[in-house]
Backbone bond lengths (Angstrom), bond angles and torsions (degrees), N, CA, C in turn:
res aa  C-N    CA-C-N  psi(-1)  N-CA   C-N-CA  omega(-1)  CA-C   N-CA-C  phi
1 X - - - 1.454 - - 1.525 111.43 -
2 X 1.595 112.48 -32.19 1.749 102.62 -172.54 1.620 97.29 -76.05
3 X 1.371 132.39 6.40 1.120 119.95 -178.50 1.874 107.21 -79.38
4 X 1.367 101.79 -56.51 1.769 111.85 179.85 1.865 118.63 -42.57
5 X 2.431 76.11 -35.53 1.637 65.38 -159.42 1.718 120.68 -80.37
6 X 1.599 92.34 3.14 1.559 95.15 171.54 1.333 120.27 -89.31
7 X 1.782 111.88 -18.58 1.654 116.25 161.25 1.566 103.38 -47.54
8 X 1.518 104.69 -53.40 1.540 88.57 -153.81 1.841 106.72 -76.32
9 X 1.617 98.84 -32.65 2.163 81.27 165.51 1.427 125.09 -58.21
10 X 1.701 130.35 -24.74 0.938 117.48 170.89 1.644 102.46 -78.35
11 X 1.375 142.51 -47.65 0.833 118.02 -172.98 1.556 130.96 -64.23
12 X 1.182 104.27 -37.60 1.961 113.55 165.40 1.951 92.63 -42.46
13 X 1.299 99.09 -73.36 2.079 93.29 -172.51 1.610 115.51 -33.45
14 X 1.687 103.11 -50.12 1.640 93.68 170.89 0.996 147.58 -53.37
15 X 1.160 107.81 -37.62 1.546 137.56 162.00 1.314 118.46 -43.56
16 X 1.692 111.75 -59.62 1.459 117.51 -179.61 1.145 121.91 -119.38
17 X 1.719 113.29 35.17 1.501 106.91 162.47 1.445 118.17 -90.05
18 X 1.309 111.67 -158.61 1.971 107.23 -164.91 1.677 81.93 -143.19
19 X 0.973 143.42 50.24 1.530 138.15 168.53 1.290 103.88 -83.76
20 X 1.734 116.92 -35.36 1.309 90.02 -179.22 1.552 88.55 -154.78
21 X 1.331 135.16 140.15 1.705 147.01 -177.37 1.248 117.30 -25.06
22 X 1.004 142.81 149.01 1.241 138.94 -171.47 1.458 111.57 -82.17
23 X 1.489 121.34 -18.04 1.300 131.77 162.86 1.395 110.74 -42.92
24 X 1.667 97.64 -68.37 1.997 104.92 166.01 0.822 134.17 -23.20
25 X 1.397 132.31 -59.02 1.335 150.80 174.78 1.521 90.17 -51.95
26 X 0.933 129.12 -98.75 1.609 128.76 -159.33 1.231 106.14 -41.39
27 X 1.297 137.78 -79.05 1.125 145.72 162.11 2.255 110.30 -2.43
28 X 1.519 93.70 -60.59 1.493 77.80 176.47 1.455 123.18 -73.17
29 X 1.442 115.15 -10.92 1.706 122.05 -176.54 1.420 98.00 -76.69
30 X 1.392 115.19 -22.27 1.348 114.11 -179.90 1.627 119.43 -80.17
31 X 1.515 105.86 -45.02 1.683 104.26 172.33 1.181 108.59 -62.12
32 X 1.651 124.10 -49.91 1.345 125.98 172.26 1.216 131.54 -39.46
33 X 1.209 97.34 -32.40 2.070 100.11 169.69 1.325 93.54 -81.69
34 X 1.472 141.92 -92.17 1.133 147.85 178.69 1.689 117.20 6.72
35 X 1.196 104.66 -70.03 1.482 125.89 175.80 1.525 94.01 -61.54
36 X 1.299 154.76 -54.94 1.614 144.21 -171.77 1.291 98.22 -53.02
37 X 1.213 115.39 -49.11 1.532 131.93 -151.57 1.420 104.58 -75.09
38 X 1.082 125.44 -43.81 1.661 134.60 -177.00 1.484 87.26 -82.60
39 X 0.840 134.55 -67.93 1.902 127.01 176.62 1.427 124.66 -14.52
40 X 1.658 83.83 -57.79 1.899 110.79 173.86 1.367 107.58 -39.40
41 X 1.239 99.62 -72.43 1.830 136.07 -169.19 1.759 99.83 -54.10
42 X 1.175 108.20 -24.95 1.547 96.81 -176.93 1.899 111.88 -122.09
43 X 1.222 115.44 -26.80 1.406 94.88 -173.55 1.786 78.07 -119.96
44 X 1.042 156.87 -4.56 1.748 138.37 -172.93 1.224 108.95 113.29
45 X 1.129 100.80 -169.89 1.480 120.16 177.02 1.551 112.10 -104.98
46 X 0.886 133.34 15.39 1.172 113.52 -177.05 1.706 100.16 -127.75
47 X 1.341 134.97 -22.31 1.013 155.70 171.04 1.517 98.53 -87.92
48 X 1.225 148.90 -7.59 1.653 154.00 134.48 1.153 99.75 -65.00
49 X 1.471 148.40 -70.96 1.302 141.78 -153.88 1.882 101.68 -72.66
50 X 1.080 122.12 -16.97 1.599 124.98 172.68 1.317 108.60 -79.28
51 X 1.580 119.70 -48.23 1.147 118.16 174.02 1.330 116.03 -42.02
52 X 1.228 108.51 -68.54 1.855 130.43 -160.01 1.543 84.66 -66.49
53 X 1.044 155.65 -45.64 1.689 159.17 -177.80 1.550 101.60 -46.45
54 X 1.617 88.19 -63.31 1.443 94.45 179.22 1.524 134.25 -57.32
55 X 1.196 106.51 -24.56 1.498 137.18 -154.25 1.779 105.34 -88.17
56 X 1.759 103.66 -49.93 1.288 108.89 177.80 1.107 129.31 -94.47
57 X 1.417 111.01 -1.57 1.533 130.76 159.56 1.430 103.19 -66.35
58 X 1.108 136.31 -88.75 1.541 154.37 -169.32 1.580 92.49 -45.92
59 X 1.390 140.74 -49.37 1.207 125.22 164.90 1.290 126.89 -38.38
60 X 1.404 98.52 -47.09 1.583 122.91 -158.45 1.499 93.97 -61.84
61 X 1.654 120.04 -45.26 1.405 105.40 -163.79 1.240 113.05 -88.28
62 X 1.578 121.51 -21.39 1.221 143.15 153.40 1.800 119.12 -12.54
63 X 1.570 101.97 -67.82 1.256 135.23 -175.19 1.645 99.52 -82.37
64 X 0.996 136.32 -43.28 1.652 140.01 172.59 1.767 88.41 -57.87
65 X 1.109 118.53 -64.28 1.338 110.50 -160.96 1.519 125.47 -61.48
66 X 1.529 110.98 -28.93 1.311 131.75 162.68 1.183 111.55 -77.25
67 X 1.625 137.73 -9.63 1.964 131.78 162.49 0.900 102.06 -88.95
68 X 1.965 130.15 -27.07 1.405 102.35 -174.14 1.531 95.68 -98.49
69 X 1.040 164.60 -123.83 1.253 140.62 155.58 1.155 91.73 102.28
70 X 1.561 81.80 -107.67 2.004 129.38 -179.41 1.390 112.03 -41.18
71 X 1.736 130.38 -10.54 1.433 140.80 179.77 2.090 83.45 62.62
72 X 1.652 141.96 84.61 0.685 102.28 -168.60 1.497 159.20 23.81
73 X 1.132 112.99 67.21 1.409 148.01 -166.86 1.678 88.67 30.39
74 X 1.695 141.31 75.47 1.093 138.74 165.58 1.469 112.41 -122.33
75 X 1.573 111.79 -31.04 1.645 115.05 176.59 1.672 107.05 -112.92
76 X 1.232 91.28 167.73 1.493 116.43 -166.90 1.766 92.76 -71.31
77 X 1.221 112.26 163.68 1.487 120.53 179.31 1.575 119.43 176.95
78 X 0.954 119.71 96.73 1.705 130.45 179.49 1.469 103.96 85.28
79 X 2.128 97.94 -100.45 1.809 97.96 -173.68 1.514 83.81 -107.66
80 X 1.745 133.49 -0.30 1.591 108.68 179.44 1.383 98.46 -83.19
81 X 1.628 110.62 153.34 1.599 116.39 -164.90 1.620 95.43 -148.06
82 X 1.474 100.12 114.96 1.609 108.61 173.98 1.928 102.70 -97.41
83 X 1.139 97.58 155.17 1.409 106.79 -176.48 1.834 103.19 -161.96
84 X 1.115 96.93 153.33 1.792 109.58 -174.37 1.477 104.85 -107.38
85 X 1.242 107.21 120.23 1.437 114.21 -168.17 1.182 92.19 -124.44
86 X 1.532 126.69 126.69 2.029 128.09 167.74 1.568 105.46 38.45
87 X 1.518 116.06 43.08 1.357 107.13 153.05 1.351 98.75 100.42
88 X 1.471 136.44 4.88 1.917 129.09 -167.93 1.946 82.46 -160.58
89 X 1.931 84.20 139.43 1.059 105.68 150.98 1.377 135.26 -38.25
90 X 1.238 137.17 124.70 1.664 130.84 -173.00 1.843 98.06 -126.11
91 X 1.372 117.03 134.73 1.343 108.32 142.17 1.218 131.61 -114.78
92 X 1.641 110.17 158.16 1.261 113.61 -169.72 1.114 95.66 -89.00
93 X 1.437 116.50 -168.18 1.980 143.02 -179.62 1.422 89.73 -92.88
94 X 1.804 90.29 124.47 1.487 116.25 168.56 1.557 104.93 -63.37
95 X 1.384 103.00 -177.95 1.666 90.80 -175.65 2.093 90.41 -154.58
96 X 1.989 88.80 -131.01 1.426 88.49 -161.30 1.655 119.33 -72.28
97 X 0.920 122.50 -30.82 1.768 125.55 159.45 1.679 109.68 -39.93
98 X 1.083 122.96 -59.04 1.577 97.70 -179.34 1.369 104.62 -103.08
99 X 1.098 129.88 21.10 1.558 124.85 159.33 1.733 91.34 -85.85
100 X 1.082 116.00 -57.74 1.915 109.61 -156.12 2.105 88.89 -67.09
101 X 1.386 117.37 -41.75 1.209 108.98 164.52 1.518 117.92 -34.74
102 X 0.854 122.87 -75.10 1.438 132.01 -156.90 2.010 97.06 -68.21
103 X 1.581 115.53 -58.49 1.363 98.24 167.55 1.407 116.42 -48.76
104 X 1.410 135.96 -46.78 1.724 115.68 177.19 1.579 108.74 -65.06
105 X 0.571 128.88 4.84 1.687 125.38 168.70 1.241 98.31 -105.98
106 X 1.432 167.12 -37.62 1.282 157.75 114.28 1.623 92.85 3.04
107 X 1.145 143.84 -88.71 0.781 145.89 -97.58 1.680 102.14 -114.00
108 X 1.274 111.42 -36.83 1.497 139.38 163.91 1.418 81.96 -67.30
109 X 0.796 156.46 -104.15 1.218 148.66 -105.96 1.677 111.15 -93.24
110 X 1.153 91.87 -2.87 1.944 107.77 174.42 1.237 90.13 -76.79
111 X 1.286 118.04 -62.74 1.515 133.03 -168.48 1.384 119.58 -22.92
112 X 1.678 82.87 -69.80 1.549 113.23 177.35 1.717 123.81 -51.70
113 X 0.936 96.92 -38.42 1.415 113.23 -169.76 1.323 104.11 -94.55
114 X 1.684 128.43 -0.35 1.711 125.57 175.22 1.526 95.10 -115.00
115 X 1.129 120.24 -11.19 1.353 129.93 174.96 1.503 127.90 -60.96
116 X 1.469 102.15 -67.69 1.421 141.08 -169.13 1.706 99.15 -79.93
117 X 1.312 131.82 -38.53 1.661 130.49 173.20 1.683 102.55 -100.52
């Protein structure tokens, strides 16, 4: 059970943090499908399912590395920036560390996935 219940605190935090507009968020579920989908359409399915393998792995540790880090997103760490605003934790907008993160895992994971099929 302490496993879920830390899915669901990170997921409640995702949900309602301000790192980046709420436009963002949608917006990337949208390239993110897009980009699978043109993947599909051009190298198969089986070289898509490596990708996306690849993709949510390298996230996965990505995002592990930024909760433990962050003491659960509570301390400051690289471009994440905690600050006390009227008495409560505030975060700011992540920046170029897990943006260039997340493109090398894009990018690794192209690799991987033209590699391996």
């Amino acid at each position: 059970m302490r496993v879920i219940d830390e899915i669901r605190y990170d997921m409640n935090y995702l949900k309602s943090h301000t790192l980046q507009p709420k436009r963002f968020k949608i917006l990337k579920v949208a390239i993110l499908g897009g980009f699978v989908l043109g993947y599909y359409f051009l190298f198969g399915g089986l070289a898509t399912l490596t990708f996306c393998s690849a993709f949510v792995l390298l996230s996965l540790a990505v995002h592990l590395t930024y909760r433990i880090r962050t003491n659960r997103w509570t301390t400051s760490w690289l471009d994440f920036v905690v600050v006390e605003e009227d008495g409560a934790l505030k975060t700011r907008r992540i920046g170029k560390f897990y943006y260039s993160a997340i493109l090398s895992n894009v990018l690794l994971s192209l690799a991987i996935s033209l590699l391996l099929t």
